[in-house]
N, C-alpha and C positions, 0 to 999 in steps of 0.2 A: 697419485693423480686423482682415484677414484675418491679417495677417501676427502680431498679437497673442493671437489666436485660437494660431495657430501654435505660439506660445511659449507657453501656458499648458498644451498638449497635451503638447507637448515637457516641460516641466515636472513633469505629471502621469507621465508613463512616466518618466521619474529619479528619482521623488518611488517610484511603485508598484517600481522598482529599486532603490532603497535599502533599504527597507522589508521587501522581499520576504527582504533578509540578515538581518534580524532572526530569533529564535525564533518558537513559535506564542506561548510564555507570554509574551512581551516585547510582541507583538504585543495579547494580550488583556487585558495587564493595563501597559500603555507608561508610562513614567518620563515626567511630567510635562512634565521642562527638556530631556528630546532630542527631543520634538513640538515646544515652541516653539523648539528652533535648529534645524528641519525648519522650521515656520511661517517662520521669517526665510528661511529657506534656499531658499524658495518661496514667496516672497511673493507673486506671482504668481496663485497660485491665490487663491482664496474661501476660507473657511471652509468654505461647504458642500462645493467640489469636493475638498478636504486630506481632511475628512471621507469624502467617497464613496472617495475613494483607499483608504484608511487601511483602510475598512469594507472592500474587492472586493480587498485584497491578505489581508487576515483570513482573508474566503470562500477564497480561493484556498491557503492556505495550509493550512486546515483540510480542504481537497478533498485535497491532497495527501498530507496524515498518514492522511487515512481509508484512499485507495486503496494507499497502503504495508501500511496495518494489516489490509486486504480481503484482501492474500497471502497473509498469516498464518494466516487463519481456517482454510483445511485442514488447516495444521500440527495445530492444535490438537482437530480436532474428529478427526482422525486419531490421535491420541494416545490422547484418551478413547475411542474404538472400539477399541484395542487393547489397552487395561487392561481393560477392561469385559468385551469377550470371551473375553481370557485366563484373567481371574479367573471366568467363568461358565463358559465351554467349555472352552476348551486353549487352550497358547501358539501353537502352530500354525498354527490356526483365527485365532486373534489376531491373527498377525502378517498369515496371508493378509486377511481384514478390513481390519487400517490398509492395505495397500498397495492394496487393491480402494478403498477408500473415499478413499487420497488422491489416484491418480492421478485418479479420477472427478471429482473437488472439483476439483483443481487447473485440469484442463481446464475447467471450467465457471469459476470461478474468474475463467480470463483473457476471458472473452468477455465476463459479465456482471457490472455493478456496481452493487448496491442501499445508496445511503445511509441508507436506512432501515434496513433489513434489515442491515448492519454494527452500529450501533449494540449492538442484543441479542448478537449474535454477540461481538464485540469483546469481552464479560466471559467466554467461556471462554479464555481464556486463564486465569484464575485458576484455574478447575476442573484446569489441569497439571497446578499443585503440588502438587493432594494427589494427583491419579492418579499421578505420577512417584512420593510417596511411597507410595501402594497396594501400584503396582506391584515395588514395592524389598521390600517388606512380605511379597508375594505370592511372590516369588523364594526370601526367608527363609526363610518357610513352608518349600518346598520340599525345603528341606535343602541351599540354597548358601551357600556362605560370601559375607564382605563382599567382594573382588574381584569375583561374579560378579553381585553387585546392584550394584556402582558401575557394569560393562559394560554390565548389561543397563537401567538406566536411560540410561545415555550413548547407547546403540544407538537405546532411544526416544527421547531426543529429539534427538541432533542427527542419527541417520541417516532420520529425518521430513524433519527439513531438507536432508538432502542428495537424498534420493530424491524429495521435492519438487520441488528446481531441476530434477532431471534429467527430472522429467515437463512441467515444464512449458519447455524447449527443444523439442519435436515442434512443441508447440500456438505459441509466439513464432516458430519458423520459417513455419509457415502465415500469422498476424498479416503477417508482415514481405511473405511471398511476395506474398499480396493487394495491401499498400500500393502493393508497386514494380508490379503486373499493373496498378493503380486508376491509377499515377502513366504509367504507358506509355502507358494507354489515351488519357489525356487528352493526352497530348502528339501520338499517332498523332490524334485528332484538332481539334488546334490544327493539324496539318503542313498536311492539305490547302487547311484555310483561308487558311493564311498564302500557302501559294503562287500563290493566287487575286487577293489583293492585291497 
């Protein structure tokens, strides 16, 4: 009985590993005839347990795209603070803004995670596209020619992204420094134990 137990568990973590190679759309919307040669394929399981598999590899899969897309959100709300105060105050002022407001985001960013809170967030990204074109718009204005609006779009968005990772290297060195301080500590005290034994 134990031992069948065994196998069906074993099963279940092959089944949620197969599975987890799938996409999220493949996942939420699955091709009929590759669940039942999965069904065959683990037979083993229930229907219910294939099911809860199926469901907690979904969760997880969707946990995963959020918290990718959670990194993002500074990019973005950094962007739109730099079109916005460009075009109301100065480039200047603009540019100081997005770098005030991404590395701020960024560090907060990596500490805390709201599924809820991503959701709303997650649609500015579309607000980019038109600030990127604003801002291209706003450049014209100026009196620059086309090179100096394809740069100075390129600068917003992909030196966002670069000045992004680089803020958020300080804040993953700390993350990391903690885990190995958390992982020492508990070793330092497993040691005296063990030697007691």
């Amino acid at each position: 009985m134990a031992g069948s137990k065994d196998q069906r568990i074993e099963h279940g973590r092959q089944l949620a590993r197969e599975l987890f190679e799938w996409t999220l759309p493949e996942l939420m919307r699955p091709d009929e005839q590759r669940l039942a040669d999965l069904r065959v394929k683990y037979r083993r399981l229930s229907q219910a347990q294939f099911d809860d598999v199926l469901r907690q590899v979904r969760e997880a899969k969707l946990y995963q795209q959020e918290r990718i897309g959670w990194q993002a959100v500074p990019h973005d709300i950094a962007v739109l603070v730099l079109v916005l105060v460009t075009v109301v105050v100065d480039l200047r002022v603009g540019i100081a803004a997005c770098i005030g407001v991404l590395v701020l985001l960024e560090s907060l960013f990596q500490f805390y995670f709201n599924r809820k809170l991503y959701r709303p967030l997650s649609f500015l990204v579309w607000l980019t596209y038109p600030a990127y074109l604003l801002f291209g718009y706003w450049i014209y204005r100026m009196g620059y020619g086309i090179p100096y609006i394809v740069v100075g779009v390129l600068l917003a968005s992909l030196g966002t992204f670069v000045l992004g990772a680089l803020s958020r290297l300080p804040v993953r060195m700390i993350l990391e420094a903690r885990a190995r301080g958390r992982q020492e500590g508990e070793q330092r005290r497993k040691a005296p134990s063990d030697k007691r034994t």
